[in-house]
Steps between C-alpha positions, in 0.01 A plus 500: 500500500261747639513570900117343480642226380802446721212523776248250348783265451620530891129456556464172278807366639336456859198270331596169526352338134737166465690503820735157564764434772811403296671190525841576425815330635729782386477784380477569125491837289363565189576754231259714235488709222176697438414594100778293371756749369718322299829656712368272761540166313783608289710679783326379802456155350911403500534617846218289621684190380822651649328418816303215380189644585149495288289794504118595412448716183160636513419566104245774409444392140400823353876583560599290268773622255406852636725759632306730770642803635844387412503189612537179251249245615543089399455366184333123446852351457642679842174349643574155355839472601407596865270252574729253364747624696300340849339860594139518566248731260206646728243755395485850495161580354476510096479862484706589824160668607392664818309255679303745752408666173392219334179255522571166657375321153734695322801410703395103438511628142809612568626159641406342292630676183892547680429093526436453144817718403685336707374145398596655117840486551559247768252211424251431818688655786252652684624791729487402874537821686392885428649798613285765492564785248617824670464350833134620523297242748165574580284230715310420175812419272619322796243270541449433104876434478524293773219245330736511134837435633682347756655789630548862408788731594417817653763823551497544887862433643544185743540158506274258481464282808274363766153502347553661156235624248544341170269763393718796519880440585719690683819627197821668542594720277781516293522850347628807433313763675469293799825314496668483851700201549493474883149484520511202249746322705304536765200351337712218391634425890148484577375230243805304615464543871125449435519265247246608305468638148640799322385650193658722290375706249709747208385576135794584278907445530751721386744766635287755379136375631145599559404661808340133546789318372823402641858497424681209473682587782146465678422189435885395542480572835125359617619180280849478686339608843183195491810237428746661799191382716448215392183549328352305159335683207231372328239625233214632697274141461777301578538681818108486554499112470773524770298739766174357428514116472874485730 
């Protein structure tokens, strides 16, 4: 991400589009995985249920069956058996597309065709939240997201609590070239002192990863660290039902 776009995302972040105060009674975390590499369901997946904890897969369907710049992306059986499995599929964009650089009609086209994918190999299961490719918000993709989904993760680091924008939430990440595990813990004593929500996002899992992926290791410890304190995860909608509607 460009440094004009680190800026217009700080900037969007300050205009409130679908601001709510959450109604939690505890705190509760959630956990994501941009792209869908298939190291992220296949390692990532058996340490989730180690911990008993459902996560959000965000699918871009164009990498389906692909293998991009080394890394293996999910097929449609890895994409069956995770659903099944109780975690959430959102949407990522079809095409896993710039949205500043791309015409509001499009991204609807967009949508809409990630939907129909999606609806391919899972039957009518219609995506509930969006995370926005690349991170890129602008104020125009954040008001046209915020009328087709319920909520949409952002990238900026926090928790989410008080009055939260379900346009644009606050993410923590869980990757390599940012990877520092005090700073997570520390996010993670907030959200329970707070009790609000914390979202956490990764893309692929292996020892080797991505510079956006994480080691098992990673996710070990943010997994092992949200139980010590006493905190529940939940797919990103489940956890949305939760803050918005108590």
């Amino acid at each position: 991400m460009s440094f004009l776009d680190r800026v217009t995302n700080v900037v969007t972040r300050r205009i409130p589009v679908k601001c709510v105060r959450e109604r939690l009674e505890a705190p509760v975390a959630s956990f994501s995985f941009d792209d869908f590499p298939r190291s992220a369901w296949t390692i990532g997946g058996p340490i989730l249920a180690r911990y008993d904890a459902r996560a959000t897969y965000y699918p871009a369907g164009v990498f389906c069956g692909q293998t991009v710049d080394g890394v293996d992306y999910f097929d449609l059986d890895d994409l069956k058996a995770c659903a099944a499995a109780g975690h959430e599929i959102g949407c990522h964009t079809f095409s896993h597309c710039h949205g500043a650089k791309t015409a509001s009609a499009a991204l609807v086209a967009e949508v809409e065709k990630n939907a129909a994918f999606i609806r391919g190999a899972l039957g009518d299961l219609p995506p509930s939240s969006f995370a926005y490719p690349y991170g890129e918000v602008t104020p125009r993709t954040k008001a046209l997201f915020a009328k087709l989904f319920p909520v949409s993760r952002g990238i900026y680091p926090g928790v989410n609590t008080g009055v939260i924008d379900l346009a644009q939430l606050k993410a923590v990440p869980l990757e390599r070239r940012s990877w520092n595990a005090a700073e997570v813990e520390g996010h993670i004593a907030h959200a329970a002192a707070t009790g609000g929500w914390i979202v956490f996002f990764s893309h692929d899992v292996c020892d080797e990863p991505s510079p956006y992926g994480a080691t098992p290791h990673m996710l070990e410890h943010a997994l092992a660290a949200v139980r010590d304190a006493g905190i529940e995860a939940l797919p990103v909608k489940h956890a949305l039902a939760r803050a918005a509607f108590g």
